[in-house]
C-alpha positions as a Python dict, from the first residue, in 0.01 Angstrom:
ca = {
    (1, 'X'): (0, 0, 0),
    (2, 'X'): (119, 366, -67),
    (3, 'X'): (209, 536, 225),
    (4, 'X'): (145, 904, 105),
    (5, 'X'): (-101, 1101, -165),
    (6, 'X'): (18, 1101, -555),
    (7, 'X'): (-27, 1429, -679),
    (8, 'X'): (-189, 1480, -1024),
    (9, 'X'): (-457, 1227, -939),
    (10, 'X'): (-821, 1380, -1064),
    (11, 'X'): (-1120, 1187, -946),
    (12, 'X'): (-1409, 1200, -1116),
    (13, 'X'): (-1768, 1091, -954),
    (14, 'X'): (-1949, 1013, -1294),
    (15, 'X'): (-1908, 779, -1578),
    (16, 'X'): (-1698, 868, -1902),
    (17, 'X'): (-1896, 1019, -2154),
    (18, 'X'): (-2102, 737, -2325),
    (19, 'X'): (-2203, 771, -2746),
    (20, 'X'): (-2395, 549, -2933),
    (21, 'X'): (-2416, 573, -3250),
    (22, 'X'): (-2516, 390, -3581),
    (23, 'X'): (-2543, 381, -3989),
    (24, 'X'): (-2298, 489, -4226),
    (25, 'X'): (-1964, 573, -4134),
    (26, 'X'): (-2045, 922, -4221),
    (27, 'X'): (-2370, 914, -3985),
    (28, 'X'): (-2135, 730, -3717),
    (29, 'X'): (-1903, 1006, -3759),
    (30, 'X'): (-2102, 1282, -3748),
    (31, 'X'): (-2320, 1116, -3423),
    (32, 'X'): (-2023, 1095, -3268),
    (33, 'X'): (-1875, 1467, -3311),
    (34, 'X'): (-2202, 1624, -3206),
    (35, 'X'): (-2242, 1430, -2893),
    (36, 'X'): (-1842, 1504, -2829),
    (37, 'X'): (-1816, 1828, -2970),
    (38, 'X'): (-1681, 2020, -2636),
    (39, 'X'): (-1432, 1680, -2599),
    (40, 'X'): (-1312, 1690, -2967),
    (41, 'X'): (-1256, 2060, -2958),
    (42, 'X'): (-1070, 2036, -2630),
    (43, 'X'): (-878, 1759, -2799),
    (44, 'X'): (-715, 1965, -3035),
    (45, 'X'): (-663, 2256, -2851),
    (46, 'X'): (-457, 2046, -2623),
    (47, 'X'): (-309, 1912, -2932),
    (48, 'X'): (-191, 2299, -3072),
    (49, 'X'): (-70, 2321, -2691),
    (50, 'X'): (165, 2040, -2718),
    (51, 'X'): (307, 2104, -3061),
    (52, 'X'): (379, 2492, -2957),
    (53, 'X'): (552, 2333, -2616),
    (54, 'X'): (740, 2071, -2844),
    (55, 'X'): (860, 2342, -3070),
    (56, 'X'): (1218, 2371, -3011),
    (57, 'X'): (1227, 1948, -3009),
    (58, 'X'): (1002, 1904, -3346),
    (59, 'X'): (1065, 2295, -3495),
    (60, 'X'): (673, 2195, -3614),
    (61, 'X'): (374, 2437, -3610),
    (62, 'X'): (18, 2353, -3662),
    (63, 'X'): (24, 2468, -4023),
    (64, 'X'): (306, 2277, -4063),
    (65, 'X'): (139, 1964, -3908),
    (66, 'X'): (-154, 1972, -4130),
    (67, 'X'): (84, 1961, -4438),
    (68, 'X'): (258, 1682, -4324),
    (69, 'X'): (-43, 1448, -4210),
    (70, 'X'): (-234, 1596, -4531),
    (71, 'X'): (75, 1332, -4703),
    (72, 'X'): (-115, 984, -4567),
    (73, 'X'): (-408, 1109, -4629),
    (74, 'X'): (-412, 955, -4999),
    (75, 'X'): (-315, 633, -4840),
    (76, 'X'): (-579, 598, -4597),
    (77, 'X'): (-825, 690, -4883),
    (78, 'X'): (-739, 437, -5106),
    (79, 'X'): (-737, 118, -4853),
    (80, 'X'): (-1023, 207, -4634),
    (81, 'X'): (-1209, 532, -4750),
    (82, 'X'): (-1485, 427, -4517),
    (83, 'X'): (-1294, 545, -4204),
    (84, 'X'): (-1186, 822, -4376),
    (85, 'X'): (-1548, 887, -4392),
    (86, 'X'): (-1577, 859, -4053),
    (87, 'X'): (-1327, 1115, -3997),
    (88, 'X'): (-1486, 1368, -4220),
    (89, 'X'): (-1814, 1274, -3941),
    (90, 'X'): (-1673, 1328, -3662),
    (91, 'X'): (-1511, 1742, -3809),
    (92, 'X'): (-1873, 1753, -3937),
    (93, 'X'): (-2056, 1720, -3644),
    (94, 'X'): (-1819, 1893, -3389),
    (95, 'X'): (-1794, 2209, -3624),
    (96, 'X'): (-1429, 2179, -3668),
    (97, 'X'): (-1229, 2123, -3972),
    (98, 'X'): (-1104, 1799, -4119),
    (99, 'X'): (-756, 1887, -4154),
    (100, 'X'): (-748, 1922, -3764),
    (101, 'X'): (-919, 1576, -3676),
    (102, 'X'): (-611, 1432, -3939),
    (103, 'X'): (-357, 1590, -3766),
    (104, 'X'): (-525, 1409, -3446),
    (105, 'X'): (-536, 1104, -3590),
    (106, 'X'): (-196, 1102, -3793),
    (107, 'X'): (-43, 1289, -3440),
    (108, 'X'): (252, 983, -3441),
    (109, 'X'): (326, 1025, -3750),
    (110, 'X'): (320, 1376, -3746),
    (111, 'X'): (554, 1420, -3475),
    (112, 'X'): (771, 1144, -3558),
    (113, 'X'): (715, 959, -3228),
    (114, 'X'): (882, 1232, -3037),
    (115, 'X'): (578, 1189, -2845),
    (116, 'X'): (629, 911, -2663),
    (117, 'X'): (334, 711, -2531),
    (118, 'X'): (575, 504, -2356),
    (119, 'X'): (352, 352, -2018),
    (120, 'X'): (24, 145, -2167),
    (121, 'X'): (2, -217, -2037),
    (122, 'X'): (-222, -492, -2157),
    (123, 'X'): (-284, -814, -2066),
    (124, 'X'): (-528, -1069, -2144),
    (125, 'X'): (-582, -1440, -1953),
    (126, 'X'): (-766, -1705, -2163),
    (127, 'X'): (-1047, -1951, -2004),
    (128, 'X'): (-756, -2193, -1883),
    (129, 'X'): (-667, -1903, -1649),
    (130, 'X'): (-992, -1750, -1487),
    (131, 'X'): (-1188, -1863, -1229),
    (132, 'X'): (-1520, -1871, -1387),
    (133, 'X'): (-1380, -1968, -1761),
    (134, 'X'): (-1465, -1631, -1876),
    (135, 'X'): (-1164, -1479, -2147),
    (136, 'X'): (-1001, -1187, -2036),
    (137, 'X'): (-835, -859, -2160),
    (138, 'X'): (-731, -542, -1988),
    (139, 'X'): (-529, -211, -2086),
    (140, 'X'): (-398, 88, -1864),
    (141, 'X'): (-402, 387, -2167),
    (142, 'X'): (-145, 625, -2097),
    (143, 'X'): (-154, 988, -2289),
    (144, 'X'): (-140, 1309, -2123),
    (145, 'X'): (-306, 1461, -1832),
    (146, 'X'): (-482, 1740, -2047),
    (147, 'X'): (-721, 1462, -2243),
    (148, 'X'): (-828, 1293, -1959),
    (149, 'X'): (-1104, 1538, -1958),
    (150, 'X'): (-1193, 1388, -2288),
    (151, 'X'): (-1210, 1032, -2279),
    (152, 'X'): (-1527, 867, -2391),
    (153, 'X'): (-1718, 536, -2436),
    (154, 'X'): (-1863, 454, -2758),
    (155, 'X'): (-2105, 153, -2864),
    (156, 'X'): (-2126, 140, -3217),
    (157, 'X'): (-2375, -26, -3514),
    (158, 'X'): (-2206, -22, -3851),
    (159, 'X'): (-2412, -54, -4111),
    (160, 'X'): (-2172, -311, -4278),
    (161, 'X'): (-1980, -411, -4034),
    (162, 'X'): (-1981, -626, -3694),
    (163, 'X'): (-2113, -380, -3378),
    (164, 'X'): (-1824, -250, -3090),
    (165, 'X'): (-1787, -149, -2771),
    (166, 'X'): (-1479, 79, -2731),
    (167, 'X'): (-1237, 368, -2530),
    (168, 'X'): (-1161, 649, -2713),
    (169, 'X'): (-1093, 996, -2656),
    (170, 'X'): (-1094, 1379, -2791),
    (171, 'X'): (-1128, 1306, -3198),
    (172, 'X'): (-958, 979, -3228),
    (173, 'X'): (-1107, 695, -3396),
    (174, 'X'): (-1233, 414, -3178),
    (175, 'X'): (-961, 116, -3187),
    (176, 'X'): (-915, -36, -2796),
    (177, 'X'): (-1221, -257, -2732),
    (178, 'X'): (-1382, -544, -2849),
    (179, 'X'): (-1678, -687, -3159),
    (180, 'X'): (-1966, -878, -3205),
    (181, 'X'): (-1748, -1113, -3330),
    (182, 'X'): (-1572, -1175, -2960),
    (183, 'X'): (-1238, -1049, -3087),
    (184, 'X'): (-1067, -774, -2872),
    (185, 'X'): (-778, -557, -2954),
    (186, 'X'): (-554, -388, -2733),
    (187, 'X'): (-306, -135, -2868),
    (188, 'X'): (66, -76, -2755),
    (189, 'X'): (281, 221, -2913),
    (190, 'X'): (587, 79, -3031),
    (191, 'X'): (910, 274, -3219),
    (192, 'X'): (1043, 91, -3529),
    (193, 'X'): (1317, 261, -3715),
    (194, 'X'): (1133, 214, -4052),
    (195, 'X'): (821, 404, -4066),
    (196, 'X'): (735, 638, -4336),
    (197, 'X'): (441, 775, -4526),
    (198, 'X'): (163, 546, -4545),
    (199, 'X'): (-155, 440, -4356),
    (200, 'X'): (-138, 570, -4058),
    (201, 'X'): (-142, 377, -3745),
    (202, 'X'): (-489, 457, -3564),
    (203, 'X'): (-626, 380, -3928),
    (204, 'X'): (-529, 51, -3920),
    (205, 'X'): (-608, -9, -3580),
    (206, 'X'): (-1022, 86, -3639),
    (207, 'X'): (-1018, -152, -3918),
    (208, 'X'): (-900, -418, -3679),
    (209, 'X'): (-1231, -362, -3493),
    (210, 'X'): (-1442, -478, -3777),
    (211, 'X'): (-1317, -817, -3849),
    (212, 'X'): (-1509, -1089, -3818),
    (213, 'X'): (-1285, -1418, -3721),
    (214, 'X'): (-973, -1379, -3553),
    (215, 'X'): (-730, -1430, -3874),
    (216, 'X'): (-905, -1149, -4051),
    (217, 'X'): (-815, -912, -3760),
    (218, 'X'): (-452, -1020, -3817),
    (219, 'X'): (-438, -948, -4128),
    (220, 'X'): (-561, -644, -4086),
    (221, 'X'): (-282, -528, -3858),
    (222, 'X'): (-60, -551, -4149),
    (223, 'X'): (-211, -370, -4430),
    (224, 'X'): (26, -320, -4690),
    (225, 'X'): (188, 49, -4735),
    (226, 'X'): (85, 94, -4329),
    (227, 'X'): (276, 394, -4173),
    (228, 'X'): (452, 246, -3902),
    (229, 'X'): (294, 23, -3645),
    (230, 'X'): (143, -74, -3314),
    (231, 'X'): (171, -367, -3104),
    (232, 'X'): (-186, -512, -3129),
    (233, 'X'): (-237, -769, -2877),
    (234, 'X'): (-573, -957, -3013),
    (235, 'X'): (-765, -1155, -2791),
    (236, 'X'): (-1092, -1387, -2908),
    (237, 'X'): (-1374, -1551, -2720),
    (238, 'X'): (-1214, -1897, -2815),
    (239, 'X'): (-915, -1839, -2544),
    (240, 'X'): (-708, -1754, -2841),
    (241, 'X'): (-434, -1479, -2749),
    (242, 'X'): (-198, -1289, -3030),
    (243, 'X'): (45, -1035, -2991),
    (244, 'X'): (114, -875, -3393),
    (245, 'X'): (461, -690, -3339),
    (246, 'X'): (433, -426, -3615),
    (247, 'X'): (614, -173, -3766),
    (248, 'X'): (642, -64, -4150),
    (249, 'X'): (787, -303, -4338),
    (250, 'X'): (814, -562, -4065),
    (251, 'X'): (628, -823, -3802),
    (252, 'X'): (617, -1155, -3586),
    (253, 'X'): (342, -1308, -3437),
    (254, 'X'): (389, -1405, -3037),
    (255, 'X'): (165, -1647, -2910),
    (256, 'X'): (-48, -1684, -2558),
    (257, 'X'): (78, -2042, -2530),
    (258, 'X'): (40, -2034, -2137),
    (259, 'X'): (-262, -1886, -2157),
    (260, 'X'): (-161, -1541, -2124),
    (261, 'X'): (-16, -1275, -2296),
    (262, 'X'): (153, -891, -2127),
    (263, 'X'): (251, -628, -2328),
    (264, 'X'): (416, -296, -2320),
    (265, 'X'): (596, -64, -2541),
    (266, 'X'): (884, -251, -2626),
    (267, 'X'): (922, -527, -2889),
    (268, 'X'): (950, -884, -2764),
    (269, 'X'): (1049, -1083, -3049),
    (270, 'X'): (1431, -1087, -3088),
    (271, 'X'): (1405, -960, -3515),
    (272, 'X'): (1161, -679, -3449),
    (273, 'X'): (1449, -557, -3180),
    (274, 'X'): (1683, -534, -3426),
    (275, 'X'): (1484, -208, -3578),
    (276, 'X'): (1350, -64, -3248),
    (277, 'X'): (1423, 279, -3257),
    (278, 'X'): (1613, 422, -2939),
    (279, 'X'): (1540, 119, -2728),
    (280, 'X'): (1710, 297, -2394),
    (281, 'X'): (1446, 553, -2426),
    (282, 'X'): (1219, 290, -2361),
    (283, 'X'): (1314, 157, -2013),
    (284, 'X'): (980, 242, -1828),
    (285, 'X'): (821, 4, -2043),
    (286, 'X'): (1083, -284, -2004),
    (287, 'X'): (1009, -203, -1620),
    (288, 'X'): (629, -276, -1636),
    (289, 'X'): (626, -554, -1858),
    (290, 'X'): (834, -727, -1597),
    (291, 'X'): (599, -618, -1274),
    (292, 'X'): (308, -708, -1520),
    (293, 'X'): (430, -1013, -1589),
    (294, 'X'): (586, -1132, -1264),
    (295, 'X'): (152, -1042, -1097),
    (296, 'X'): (-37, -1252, -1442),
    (297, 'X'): (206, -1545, -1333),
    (298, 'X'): (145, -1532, -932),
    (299, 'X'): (-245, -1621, -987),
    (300, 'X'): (-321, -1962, -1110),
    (301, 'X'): (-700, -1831, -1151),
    (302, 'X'): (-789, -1469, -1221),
    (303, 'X'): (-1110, -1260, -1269),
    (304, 'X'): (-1209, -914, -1312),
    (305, 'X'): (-1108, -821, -970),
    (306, 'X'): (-771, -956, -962),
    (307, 'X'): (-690, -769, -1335),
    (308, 'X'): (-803, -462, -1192),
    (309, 'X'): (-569, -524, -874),
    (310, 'X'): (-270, -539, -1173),
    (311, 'X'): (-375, -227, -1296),
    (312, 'X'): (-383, 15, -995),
    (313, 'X'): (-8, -117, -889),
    (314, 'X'): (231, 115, -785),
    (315, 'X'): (546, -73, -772),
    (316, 'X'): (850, 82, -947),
    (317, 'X'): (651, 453, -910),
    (318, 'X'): (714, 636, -1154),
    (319, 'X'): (714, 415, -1418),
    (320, 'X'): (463, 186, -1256),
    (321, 'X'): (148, 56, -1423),
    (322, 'X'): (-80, 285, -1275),
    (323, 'X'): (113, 581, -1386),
    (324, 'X'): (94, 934, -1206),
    (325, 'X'): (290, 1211, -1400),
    (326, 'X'): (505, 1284, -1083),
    (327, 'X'): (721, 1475, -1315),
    (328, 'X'): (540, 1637, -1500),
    (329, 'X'): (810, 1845, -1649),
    (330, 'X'): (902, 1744, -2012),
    (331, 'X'): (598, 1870, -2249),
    (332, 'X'): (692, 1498, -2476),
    (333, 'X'): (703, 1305, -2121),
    (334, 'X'): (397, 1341, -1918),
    (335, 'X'): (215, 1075, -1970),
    (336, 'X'): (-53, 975, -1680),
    (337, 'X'): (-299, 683, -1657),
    (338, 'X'): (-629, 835, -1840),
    (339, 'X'): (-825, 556, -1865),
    (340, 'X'): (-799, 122, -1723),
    (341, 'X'): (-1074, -137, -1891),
    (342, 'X'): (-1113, -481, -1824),
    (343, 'X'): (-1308, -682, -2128),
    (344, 'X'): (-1507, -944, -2022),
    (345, 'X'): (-1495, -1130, -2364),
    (346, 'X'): (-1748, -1415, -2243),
    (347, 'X'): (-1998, -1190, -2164),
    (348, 'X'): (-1957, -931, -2348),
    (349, 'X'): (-1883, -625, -2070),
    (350, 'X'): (-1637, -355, -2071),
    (351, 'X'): (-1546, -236, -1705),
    (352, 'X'): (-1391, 87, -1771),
    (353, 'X'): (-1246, 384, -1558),
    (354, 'X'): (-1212, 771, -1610),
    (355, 'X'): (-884, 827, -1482),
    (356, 'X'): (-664, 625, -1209),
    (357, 'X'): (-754, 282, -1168),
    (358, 'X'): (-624, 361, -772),
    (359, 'X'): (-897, 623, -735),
    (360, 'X'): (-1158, 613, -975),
    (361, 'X'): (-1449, 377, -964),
    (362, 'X'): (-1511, 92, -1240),
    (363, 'X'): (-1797, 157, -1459),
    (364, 'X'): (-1946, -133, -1679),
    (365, 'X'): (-2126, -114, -2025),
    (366, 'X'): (-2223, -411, -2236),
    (367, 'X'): (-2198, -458, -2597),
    (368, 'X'): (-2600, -530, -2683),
    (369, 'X'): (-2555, -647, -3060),
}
């Protein structure tokens, strides 16, 4: 147990915003952006904050950032214009422009990965390792203290594709959460040394959310001419657990073969090391994997509870799994837990907080296809 108060720990005594939308991915969008309109907005102004802050790091202005995510643009469009669509939605319906939710949504890109989002932690535990045979996936997302304010809960009907339940927040398009289908993703930032103009990341990662068997949502993860990539550790209602270790040109497939599956922000497989970019930048991440690890092996039988316990941990403070932003110095490191969810993949629930797991209640939402 902590012995004193962690500063920089809001609590909030309500629920995340929760959207629900349906149709086209145009209606979607635009549902979405009128319901989060004061979130999206405050999204990007936090966004023009850290760019100015970052200046003398990136020598990027806003102007400047819209020219350079205007360059995947094209490549989105061609692959999968329908989340383009969605994008063009979600400006629509909060009033703002489209260039801005791009530069949003193309942000790693756009800043090279100077911004590091180097704390999330997932985990999953297949039926072979829960008490009541249920499957198992949770995430501690890490981002800056500044969009906490704007993370939101969204339940979506696609037209054409299979309904979700899933986190996201400001304008980002929904990609941590789970299907119809019972396939989960979880998403890890990772830094290859190879990425270049191309899909970009969060782009690939919504398309994930619309597959409909568990091999489709691997192949999804790597889309030819992608950007760069993500660790996406997939999960499915079968007990099945997949880590895709992604980056441009490059990937390897790591396998839940003792039932469970940790991840950070560091590449696992030995190859995909070999083009991490600035892997001693990277330490806090080597650090929870470990403590994450070391707390999925100690239980022979876990449940909701005993995930949850994982993420509130404070071991290793400041680069613990429940992260704090003691420092709170560096404008590219100050990172803080914003949001922890455990899926329930058996039964379809999301338990989900706004803020610290430590101090802020669980909420739970199911996915009613």
């Amino acid at each position: 147990m902590l012995k004193q108060e962690i500063p920089n720990t809001p609590v909030h005594n309500t629920p995340p915003l929760f959207i629900e939308v349906s149709g086209s991915h145009r209606e979607m969008g635009r549902q979405f952006g009128e319901a989060a309109r004061t979130q999206i907005q405050h999204s990007i102004e936090n966004a023009h904050v850290l760019i100015d802050a970052a200046y003398d790091t990136l020598e990027l202005t806003w102007d400047g950032a819209k020219i350079q995510a205007r360059k995947y643009l094209p490549f989105a469009e061609e692959r999968y214009p329908q989340y383009v669509d969605e994008m063009r939605g979600i400006a629509e319906g909060a009033n703002i422009s489209f260039d801005d939710i791009v530069i949003l949504n193309a942000m790693e890109a756009v800043t090279v990965d100077a911004l590091h989002l180097t704390r999330c932690t997932s985990m999953a535990v297949n039926d072979e390792r829960t008490a009541d045979g249920h499957v198992l996936a949770a995430h501690n997302e890490d981002w800056i203290p500044e969009d906490e304010e704007d993370v939101i809960v969204i339940s979506a009907k696609p037209d054409k594709e299979p309904p979700f339940l899933a986190m996201t927040y400001g304008g980002l398009l929904p990609n941590v959460g789970f299907n119809a289908h019972g396939i989960a993703q979880l998403i890890d930032s990772v830094y290859p040394n190879d990425s270049r103009i191309g899909i970009p990341r969060l782009v690939v990662a919504r398309a994930v959310l619309a597959s409909r068997r568990i091999s489709g949502a691997i192949g999804r993860t790597l889309v030819p001419h992608r950007a760069a990539g993500y660790n996406h550790l997939l999960v499915h209602e079968s007990g099945e657990i997949y880590s895709i270790e992604v980056s441009a040109r490059k990937f390897e497939i790591l396998y839940g073969h003792e039932g469970y599956m940790v991840h950070t922000n560091h590449y696992l497989d030995t190859h995909m090391k070999q083009i991490e970019k600035e892997p001693e930048e990277l330490l806090s991440s080597r650090v929870r994997y470990f403590r994450a690890s070391r707390l999925i092996r100690q239980k022979e039988q876990h449940t909701i509870k005993s995930l949850q316990a994982i993420q509130k941990d404070h071991v290793n403070i400041p680069n613990s799994i429940c992260n704090h932003n003691i420092a709170g110095l560096d404008p590219l490191d100050r990172e803080k837990t914003i949001s922890a969810m455990v899926m329930d993949l058996t039964s379809r629930e999301m338990h989900i907080t706004w803020g610290n797991p430590c101090k802020n209640a669980y909420h739970t939402y199911h996915l009613n296809a």
